[in-house]
N, C-alpha and C positions, 0 to 999 in steps of 0.2 A: 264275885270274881271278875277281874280285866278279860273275859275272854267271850269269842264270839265262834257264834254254832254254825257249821254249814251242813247238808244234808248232800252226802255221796249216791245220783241214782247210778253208778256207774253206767254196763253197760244196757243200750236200750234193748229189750229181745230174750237179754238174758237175765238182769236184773226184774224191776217193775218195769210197769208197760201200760198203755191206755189210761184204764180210768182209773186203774190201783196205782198206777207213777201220780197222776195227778192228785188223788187223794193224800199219797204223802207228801207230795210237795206244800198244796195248800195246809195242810194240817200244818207243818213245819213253818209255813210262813206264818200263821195262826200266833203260833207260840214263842216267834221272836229268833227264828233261825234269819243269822243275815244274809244267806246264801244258800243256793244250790248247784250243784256241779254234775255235769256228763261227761261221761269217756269215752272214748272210740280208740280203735283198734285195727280190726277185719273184720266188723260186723255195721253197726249202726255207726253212724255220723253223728257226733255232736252238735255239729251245726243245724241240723235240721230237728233234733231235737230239743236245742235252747229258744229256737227261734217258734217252737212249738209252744211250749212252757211259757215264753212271752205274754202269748193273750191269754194265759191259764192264770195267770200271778198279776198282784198290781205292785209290791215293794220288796220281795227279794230278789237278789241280787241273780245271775244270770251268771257261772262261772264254765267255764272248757277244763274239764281236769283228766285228757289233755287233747289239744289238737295236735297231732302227729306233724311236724315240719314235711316229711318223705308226702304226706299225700296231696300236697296244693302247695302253688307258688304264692308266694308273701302277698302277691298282692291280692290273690282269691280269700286268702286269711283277711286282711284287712278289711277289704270289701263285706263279706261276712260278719264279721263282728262289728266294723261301722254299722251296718243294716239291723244287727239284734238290737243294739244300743240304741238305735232310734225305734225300732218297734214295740222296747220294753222303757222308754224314757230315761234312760243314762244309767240301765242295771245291768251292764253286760262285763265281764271280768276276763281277757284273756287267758290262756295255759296253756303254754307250749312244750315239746319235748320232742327228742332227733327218733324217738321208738331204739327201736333196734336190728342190727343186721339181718336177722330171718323175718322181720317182717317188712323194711325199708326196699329191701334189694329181691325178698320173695313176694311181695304185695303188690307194693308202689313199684318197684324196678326202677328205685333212687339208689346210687352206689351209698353205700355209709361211711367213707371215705371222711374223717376230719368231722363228725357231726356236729361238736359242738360250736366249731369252727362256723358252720352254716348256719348254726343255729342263733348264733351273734349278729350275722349279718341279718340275718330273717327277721330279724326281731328291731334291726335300725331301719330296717325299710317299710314294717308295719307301723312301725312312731312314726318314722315321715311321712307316710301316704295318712295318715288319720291324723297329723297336725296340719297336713293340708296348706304348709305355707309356702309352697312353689311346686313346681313339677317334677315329678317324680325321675331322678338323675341317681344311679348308683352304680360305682365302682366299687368291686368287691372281691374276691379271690372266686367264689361262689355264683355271687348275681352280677349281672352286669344289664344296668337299666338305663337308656333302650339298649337291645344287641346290634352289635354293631358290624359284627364279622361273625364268622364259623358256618358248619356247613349248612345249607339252607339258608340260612340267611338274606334277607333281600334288601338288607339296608334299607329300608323305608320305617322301620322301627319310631316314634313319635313319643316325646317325652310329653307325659297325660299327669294330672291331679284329679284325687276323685274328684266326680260330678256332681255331688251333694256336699254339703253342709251338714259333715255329722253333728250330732247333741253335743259331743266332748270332743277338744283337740287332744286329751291324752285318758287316753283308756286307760286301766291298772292293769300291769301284765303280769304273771308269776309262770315259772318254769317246772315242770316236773323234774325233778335233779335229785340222783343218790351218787354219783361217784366225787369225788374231792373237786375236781376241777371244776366240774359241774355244777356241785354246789356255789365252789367261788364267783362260775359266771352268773352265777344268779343272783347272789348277793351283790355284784358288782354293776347289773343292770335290770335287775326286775324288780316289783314292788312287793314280790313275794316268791317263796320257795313251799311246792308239794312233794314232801316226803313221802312215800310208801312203805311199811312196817317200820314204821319209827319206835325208837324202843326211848321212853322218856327220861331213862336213868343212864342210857349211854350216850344219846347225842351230843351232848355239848364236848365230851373226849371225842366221839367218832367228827366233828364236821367243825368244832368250834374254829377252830386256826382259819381254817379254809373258807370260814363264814367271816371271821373277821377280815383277811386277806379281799378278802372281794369286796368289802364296804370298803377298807381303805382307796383300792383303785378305782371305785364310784366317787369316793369323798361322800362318804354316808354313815351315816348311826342306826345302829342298830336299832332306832326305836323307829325308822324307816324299813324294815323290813321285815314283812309280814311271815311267819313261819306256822305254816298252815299243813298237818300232817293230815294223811287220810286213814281213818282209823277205826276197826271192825268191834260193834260194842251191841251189848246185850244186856239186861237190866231185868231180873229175876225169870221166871217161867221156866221153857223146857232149856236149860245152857248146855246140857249133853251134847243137843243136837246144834245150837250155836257154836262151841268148839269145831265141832266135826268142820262146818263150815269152815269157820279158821283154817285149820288143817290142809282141807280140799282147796284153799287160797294158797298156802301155804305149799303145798304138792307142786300144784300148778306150776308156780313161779320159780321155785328151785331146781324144779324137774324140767320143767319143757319150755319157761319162756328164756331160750337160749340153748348154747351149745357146750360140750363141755370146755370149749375155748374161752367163749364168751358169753358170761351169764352174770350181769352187774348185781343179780341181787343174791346169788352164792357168795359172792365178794362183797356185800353189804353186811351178808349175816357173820360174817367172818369178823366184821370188825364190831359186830356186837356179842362176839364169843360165842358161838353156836359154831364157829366153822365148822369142827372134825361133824357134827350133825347133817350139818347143809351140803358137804361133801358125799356124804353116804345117801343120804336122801336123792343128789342129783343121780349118784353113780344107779343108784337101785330104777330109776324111771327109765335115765338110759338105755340099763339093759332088758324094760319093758316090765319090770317087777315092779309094779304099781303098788300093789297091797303094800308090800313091804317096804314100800319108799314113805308110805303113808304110815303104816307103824316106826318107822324110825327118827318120826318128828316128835321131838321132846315138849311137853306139857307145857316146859320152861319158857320157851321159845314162843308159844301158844301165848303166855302169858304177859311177855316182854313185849308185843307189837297188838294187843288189844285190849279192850279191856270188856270182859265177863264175869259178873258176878252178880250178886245182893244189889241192893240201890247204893246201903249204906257202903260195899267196897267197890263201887264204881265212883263213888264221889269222890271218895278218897286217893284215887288214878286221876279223878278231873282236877282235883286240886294240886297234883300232883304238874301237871301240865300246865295249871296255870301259876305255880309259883318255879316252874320252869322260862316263865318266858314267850311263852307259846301263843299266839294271838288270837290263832281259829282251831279249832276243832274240824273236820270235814268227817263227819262220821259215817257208817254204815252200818243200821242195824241187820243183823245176821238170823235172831229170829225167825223160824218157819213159820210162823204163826202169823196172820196179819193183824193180828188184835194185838200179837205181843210186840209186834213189831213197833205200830202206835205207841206204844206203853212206854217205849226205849224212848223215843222221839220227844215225848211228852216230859218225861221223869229227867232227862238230859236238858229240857228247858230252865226246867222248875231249880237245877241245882247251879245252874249257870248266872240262875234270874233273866234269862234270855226275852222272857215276855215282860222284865219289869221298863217303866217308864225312866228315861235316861235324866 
């Protein structure tokens, strides 16, 4: 199969940690995963956790899945990820995303005004400050480099190009993106797009248009852009208790990561047909009835955005993905088990041929 394996440690603290992160990481690089990805939020930083990873690893890949735009200026990103890139030898992948209003405007105390809007610009000033081919000059609606007026300001602002000579003039960047626009600015300027509960049977109706639309205004083909979903998988042992997981992700992100205003991935599941579900589920957390927000998540739904089962009906999901279209995998095994967890990791190589010679 055309498709390649990443390894999801999300977050550090809550996911793995120490020497059991590291253990699955080199095991995954072991076995021909091209990549691994961290996330941050309001807990652990990515950056210091890739930058950790670095001298742990010699040939996977070093990916942010996602650095939040709301908590550092473009140019502290660039700088950053230039610096993994040379610590890890040219393995470092960016991922960017705007977060969201309760944690932009409640964390960072970034207004989330226009996100994607910033998130465009942020992302032309991390390419130019790492092509490194003049000094860093940008007019923007957002950034404005150096500043030049407003309050505080002391006009002494000094247009700078970093001070090293990264490994790469162009790092590969990919966006975290689930809403329509979102997605188009990704296809329009990233080398790749990370989906969260991607459901493999409905995306090409839920995002196709809005994926084409945005290659068109890049002037790009599809076989440019890399579609990389993150995705929660389990491969025989105890799956009761991997479900359960699911679900508890599943709670999480319908219930409380957002408001009933605004919660893009109540609006996600909507257009993979779960709404009248995701509705009742947000409403039931809302009003603090968790059990019951948890019993009201359909099996179906469990089923649609991961994949648990046998070996032989996991392959059958991965082939599924890869006669999709789909380029990476970013997985997450879910397993309680640390043994069984390996096991997922391992049996995910084996059907992908991830360890076979190219």
């Amino acid at each position: 199969m055309a498709l390649k394996l990443g390894l999801n440690l999300g977050y550090w603290g809550i996911g793995p940690q120490g020497d059991e992160a590291v253990g699955y990481v080199q095991t995954a690089e072991r076995a021909g995963y091209d990549s691994l990805w961290a996330a941050e939020s309001y807990g652990s930083d990515a950056v210091s956790v890739l930058a950790y990873l670095a001298g742990k690893t010699e040939t996977i890949q070093l990916g942010a899945a996602i650095l939040q735009v709301p908590a550092r200026q473009p140019a502290a990103a660039a700088m950053a990820g230039a610096t993994i890139d040379a610590l890890s030898g040219g393995r470092f992948i960016f991922g960017f995303g705007p977060s969201g209003p309760q944690v932009s405007e409640g964390w960072y105390g970034v207004p989330y005004e226009k996100p994607w809007g910033r998130t465009r610009e942020y992302v032309e000033i991390v390419k130019q400050i790492v092509a490194r081919e003049g000094r860093l000059e940008y007019e923007g609606k957002h950034f404005k480099l150096p500043l030049k007026e407003g309050e505080g300001v002391t006009g002494q602002g000094k247009a700078l190009k970093l001070n090293f000579h990264p490994v790469r003039s162009e790092i590969p960047i990919f966006l975290g993106a689930i809403g329509r626009k979102s997605v188009e600015l990704a296809a329009e300027i990233a080398n790749g797009w990370i989906p969260i509960f991607f459901s493999v049977d409905e995306w090409e109706s839920a995002w196709s248009e809005h994926i084409e639309a945005g290659l068109a205004k890049g002037g790009r083909s599809r076989e440019e852009f890399e579609v990389s979903p993150s995705v929660q998988v389990a491969i025989d042992g105890d799956l009761e208790t991997a479900r359960n997981v699911v679900k508890a992700g599943l709670l999480l992100y319908l219930g409380g990561m957002g408001s009933k205003k605004t919660n893009f991935y109540v609006d996600l599941t909507h257009r993979f047909g779960f709404g009248e579900a995701a509705d009742e589920v947000q409403s039931l957390y809302l009003d603090g009835k968790k059990d019951q927000a948890y019993q009201a998540i359909p099996d179906e739904l469990v089923d649609a955005t991961s994949m648990i089962g046998t070996e032989d009906e996991v392959a059958e999901r991965v082939r599924r993905f890869a006669d999709a279209g789909v380029a990476r995998l970013i997985v997450s095994p879910v397993h309680g088990a640390p043994d069984e967890r390996l096991h997922t990791l391992e049996r995910l190589a084996d059907m992908v041929g991830a360890g076979s010679p190219a």
